[in-house]
OpenMM code with the backbone's topology and positions (N, CA, C; nanometers):
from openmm import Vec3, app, unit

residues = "UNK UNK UNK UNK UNK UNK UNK UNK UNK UNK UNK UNK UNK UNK UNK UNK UNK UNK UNK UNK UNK UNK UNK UNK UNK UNK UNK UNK UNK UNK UNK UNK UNK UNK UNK UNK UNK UNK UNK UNK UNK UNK UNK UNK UNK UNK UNK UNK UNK UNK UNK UNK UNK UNK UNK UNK UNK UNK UNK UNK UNK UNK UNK UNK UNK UNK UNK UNK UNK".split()
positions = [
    Vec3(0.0832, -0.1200, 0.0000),
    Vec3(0.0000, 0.0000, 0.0000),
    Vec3(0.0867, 0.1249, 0.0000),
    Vec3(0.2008, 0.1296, 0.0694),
    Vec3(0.3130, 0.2261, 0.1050),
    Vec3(0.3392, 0.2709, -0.0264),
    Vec3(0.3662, 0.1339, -0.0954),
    Vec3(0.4737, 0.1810, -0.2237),
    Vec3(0.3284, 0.2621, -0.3425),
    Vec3(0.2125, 0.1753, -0.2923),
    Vec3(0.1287, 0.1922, -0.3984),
    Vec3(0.0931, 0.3904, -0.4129),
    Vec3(0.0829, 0.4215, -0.3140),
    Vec3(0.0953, 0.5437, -0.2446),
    Vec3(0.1861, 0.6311, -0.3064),
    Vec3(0.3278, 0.6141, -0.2923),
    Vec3(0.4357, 0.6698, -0.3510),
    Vec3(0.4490, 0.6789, -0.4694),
    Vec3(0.3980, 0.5997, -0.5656),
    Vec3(0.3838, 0.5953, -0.6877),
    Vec3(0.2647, 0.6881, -0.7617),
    Vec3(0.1822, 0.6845, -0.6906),
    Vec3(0.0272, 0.7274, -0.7851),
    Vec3(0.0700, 0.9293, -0.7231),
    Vec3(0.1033, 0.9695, -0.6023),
    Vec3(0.0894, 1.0588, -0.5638),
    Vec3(0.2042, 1.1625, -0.6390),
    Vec3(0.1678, 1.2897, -0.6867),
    Vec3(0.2597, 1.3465, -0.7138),
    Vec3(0.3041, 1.4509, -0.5715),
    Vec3(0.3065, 1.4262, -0.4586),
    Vec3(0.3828, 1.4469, -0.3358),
    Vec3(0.5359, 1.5584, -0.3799),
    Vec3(0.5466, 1.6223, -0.2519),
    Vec3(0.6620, 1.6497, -0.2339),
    Vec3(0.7820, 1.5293, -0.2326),
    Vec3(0.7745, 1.4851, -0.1235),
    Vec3(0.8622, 1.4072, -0.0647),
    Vec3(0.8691, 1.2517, -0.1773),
    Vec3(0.8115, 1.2113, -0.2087),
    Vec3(0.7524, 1.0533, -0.2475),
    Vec3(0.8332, 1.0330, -0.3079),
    Vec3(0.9386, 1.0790, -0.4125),
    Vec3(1.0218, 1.0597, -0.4706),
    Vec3(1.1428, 0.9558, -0.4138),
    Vec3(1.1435, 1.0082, -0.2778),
    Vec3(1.2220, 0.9952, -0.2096),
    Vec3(1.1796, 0.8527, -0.0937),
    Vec3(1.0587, 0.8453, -0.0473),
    Vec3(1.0207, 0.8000, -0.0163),
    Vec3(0.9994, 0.6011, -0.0446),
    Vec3(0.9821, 0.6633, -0.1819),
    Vec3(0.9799, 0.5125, -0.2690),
    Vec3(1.1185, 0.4520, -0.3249),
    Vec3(1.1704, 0.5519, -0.2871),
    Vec3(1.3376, 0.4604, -0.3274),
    Vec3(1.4033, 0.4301, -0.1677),
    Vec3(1.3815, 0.4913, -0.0596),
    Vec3(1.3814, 0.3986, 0.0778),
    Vec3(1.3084, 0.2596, 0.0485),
    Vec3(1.1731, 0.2606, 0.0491),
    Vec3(1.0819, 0.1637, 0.0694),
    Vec3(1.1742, 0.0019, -0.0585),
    Vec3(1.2360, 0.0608, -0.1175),
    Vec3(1.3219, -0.0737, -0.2260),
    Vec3(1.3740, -0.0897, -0.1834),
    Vec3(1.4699, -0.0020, -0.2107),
    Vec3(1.6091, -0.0017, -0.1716),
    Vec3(1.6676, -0.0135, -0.0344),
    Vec3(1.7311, -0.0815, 0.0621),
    Vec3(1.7645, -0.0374, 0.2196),
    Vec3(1.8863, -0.0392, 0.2114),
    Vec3(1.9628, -0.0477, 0.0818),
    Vec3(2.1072, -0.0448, 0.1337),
    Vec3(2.1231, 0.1086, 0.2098),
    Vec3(2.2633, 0.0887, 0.2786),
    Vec3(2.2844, 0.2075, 0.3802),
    Vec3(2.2802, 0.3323, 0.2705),
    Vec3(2.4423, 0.2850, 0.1950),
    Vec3(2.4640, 0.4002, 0.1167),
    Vec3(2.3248, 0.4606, 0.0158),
    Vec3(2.2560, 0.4035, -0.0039),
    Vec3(2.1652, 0.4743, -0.0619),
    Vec3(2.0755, 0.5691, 0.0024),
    Vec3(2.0281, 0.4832, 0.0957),
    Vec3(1.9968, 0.5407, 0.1893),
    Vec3(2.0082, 0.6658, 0.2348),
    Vec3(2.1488, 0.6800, 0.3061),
    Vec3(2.2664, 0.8372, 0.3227),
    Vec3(2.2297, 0.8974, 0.2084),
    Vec3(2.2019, 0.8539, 0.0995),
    Vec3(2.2273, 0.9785, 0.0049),
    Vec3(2.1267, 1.0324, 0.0036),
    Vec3(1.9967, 0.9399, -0.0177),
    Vec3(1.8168, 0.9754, -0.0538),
    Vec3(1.8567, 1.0828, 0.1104),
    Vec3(1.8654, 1.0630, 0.2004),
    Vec3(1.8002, 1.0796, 0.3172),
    Vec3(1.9270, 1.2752, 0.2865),
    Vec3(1.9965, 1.2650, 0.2563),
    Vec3(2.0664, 1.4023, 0.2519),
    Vec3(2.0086, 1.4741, 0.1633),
    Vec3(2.0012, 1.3847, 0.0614),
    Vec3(1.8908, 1.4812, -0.0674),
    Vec3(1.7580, 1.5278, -0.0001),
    Vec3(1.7042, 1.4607, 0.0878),
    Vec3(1.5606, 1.4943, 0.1538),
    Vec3(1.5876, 1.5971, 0.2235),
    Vec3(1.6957, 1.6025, 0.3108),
    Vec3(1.7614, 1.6873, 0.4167),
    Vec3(1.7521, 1.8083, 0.3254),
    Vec3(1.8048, 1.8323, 0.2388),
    Vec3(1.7966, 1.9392, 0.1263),
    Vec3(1.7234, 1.9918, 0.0849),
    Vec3(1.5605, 1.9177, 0.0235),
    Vec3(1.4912, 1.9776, -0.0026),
    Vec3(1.4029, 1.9992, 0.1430),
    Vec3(1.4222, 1.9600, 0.2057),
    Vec3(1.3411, 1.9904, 0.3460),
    Vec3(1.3863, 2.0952, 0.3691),
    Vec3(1.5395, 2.2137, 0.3794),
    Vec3(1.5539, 2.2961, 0.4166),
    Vec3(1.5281, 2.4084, 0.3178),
    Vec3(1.5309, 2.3585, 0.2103),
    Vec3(1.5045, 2.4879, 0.0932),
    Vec3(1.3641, 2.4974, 0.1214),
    Vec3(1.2777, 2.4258, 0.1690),
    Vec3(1.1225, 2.4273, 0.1637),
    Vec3(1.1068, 2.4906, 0.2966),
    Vec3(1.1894, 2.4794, 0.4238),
    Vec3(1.1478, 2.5731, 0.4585),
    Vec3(1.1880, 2.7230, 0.4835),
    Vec3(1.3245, 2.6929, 0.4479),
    Vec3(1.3925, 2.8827, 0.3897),
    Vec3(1.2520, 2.9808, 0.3308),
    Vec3(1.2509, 2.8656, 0.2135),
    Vec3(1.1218, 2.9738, 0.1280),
    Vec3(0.9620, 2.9709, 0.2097),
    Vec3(0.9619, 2.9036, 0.2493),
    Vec3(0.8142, 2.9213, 0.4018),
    Vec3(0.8152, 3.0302, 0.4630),
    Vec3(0.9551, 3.0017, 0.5381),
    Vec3(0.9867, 3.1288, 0.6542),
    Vec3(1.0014, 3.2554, 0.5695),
    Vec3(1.0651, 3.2833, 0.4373),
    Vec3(1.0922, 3.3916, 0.4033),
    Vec3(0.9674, 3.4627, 0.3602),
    Vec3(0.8822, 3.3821, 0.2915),
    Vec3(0.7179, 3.4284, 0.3120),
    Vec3(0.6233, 3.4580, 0.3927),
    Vec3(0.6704, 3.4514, 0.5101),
    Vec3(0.6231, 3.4725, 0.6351),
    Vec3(0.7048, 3.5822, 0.7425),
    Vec3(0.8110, 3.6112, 0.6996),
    Vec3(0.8775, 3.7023, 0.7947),
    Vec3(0.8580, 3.8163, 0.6691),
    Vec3(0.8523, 3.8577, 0.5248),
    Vec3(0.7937, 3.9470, 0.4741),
    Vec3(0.6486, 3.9618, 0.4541),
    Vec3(0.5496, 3.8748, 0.5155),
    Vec3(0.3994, 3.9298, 0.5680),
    Vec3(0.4163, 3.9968, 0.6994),
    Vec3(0.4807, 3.9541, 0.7666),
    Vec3(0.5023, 3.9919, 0.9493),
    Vec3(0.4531, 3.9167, 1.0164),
    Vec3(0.4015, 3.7907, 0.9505),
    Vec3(0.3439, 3.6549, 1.0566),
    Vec3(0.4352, 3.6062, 1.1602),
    Vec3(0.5669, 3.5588, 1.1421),
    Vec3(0.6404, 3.5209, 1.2511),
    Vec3(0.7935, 3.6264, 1.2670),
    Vec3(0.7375, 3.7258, 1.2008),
    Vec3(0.8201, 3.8355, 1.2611),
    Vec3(0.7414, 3.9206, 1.3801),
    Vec3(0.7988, 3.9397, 1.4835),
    Vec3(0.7196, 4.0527, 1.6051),
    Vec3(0.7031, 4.1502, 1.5487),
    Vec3(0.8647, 4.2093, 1.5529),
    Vec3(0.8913, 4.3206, 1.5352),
    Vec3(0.8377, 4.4071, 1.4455),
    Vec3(0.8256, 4.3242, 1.3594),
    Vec3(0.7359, 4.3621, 1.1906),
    Vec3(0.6008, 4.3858, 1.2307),
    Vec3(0.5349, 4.2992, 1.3121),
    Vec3(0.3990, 4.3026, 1.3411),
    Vec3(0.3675, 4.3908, 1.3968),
    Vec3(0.4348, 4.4262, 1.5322),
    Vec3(0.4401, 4.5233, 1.5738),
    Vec3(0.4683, 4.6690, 1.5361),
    Vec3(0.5442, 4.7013, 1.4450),
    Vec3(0.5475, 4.8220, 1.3795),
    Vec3(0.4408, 4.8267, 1.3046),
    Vec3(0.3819, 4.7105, 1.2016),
    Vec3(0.2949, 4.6675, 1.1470),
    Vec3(0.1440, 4.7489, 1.1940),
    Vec3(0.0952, 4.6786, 1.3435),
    Vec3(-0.0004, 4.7084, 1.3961),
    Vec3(-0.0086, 4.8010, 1.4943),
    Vec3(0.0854, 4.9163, 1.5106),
    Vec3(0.1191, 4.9857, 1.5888),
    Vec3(0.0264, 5.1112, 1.5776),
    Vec3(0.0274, 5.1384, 1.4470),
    Vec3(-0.0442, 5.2663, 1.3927),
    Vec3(-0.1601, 5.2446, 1.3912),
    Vec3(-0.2473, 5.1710, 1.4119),
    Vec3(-0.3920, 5.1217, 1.3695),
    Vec3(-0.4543, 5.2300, 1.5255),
] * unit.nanometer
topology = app.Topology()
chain = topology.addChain("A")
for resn in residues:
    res = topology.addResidue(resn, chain)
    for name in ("N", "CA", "C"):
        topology.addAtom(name, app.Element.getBySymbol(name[0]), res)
């Protein structure tokens, strides 16, 4: 069902996902799992950077933001 999953879904992650679920050698493994590491942090660089230029998880922003109201 796992794999069936990984296959049909066009997912973020699944790519990645379905070559664990074959494959278990280590080294492959290390690599899928660094490549994931990778896009996990670019995904959330660009999250946070969309969010600290609204002023959602910036204070300071919010606060200057909602100061004048």
């Amino acid at each position: 069902m796992k794999s069936f999953l990984s296959l049909n879904t066009q997912g973020f992650f699944n790519k990645f996902y379905y070559q664990i679920y074959f494959d278990k050698t280590k080294a492959n493994y290390k690599l899928i799992k660094k490549e994931r590491k990778k896009q996990l942090n670019q995904f959330r660089d660009w999250f946070s950077m969309i969010f600290v230029k609204t002023g959602f998880l910036n204070p300071k922003a919010a606060i200057f933001k909602y100061s004048n109201l």
